[in-house]
C-alpha positions as a printed Julia matrix, in Angstrom:
99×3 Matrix{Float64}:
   0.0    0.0    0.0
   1.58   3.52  -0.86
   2.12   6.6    0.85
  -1.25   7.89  -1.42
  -3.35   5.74   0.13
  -2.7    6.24   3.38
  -3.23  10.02   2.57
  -6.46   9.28   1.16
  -8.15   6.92   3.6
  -7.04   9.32   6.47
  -8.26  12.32   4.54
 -11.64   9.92   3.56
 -11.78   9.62   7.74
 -11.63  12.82   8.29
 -13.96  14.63   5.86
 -16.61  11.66   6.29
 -16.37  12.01  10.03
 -16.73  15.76   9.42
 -19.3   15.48   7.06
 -21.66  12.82   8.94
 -21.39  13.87  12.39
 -24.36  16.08  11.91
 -26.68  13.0   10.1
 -25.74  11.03  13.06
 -27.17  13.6   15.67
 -30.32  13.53  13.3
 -30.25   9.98  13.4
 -29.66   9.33  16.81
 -33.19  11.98  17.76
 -30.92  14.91  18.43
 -32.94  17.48  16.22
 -33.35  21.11  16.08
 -36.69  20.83  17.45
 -35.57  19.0   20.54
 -34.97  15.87  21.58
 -37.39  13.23  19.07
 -39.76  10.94  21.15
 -38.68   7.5   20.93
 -35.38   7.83  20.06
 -32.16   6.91  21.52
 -31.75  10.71  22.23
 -34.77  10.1   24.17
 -33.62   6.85  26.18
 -30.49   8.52  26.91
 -31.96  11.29  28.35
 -34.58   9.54  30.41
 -31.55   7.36  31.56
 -29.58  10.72  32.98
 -32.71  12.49  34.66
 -33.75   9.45  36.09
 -29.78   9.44  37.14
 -29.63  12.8   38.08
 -33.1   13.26  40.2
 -35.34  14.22  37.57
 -33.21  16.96  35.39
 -30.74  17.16  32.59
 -27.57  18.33  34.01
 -25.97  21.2   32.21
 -22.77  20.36  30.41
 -23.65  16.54  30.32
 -23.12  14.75  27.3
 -27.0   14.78  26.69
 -26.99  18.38  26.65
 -23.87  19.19  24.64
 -25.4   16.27  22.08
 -28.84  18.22  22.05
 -26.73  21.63  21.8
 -24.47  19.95  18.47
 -27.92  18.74  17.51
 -30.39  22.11  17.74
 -27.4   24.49  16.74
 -25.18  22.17  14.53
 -21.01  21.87  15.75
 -18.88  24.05  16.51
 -16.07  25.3   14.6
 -13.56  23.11  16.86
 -15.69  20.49  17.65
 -15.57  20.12  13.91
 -11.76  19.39  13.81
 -11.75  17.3   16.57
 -14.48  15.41  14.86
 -12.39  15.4   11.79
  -9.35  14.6   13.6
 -10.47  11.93  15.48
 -11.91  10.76  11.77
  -8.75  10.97  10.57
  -6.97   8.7   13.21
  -9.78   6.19  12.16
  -8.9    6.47   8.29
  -5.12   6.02   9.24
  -5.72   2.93  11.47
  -7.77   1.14   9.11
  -5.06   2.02   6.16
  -2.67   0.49   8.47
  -4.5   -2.31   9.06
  -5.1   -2.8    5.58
  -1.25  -2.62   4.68
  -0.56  -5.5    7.48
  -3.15  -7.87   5.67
């Protein structure tokens, strides 16, 4: 496998993480309307006010999920999303050279 590759599956990581991470939140029942009923959004947040005596904590990862979700990312939770994408495209192009 060549240098290329490597380049492009970590770049592929990295703008697909990037790209996706707001589809996910969508998925997942973190919408811009609120949290969607019936959704894993939903079971993870009955999960952390049941948890937390009946309220959503501010800061948890519900609420920054909901926040990402209503408002879309950040600027640098984008690169760390992209970043941490990119890690994934590298590992998996190493793995692939080992095979």
């Amino acid at each position: 496998m060549g240098l290329l590759t490597f380049i492009g599956l970590t770049a592929a990581g990295a703008g697909g993480a990037a790209v996706l991470a707001p589809f996910a939140l969508g998925a997942a029942g973190f919408t811009a309307a609120g949290i969607a009923a019936n959704s894993l959004a939903a079971s993870m947040m009955a999960s952390a006010a049941t948890a937390s005596g009946g309220g959503v904590l501010a800061g948890s990862t519900i609420a920054v999920l909901q926040s990402a979700g209503a408002a879309g990312l950040a600027g640098s939770t984008t690169a760390a999303v992209a970043g941490v994408g990119g890690a994934v495209g590298w590992l998996a192009a190493a793995a692939a050279a080992l095979i």
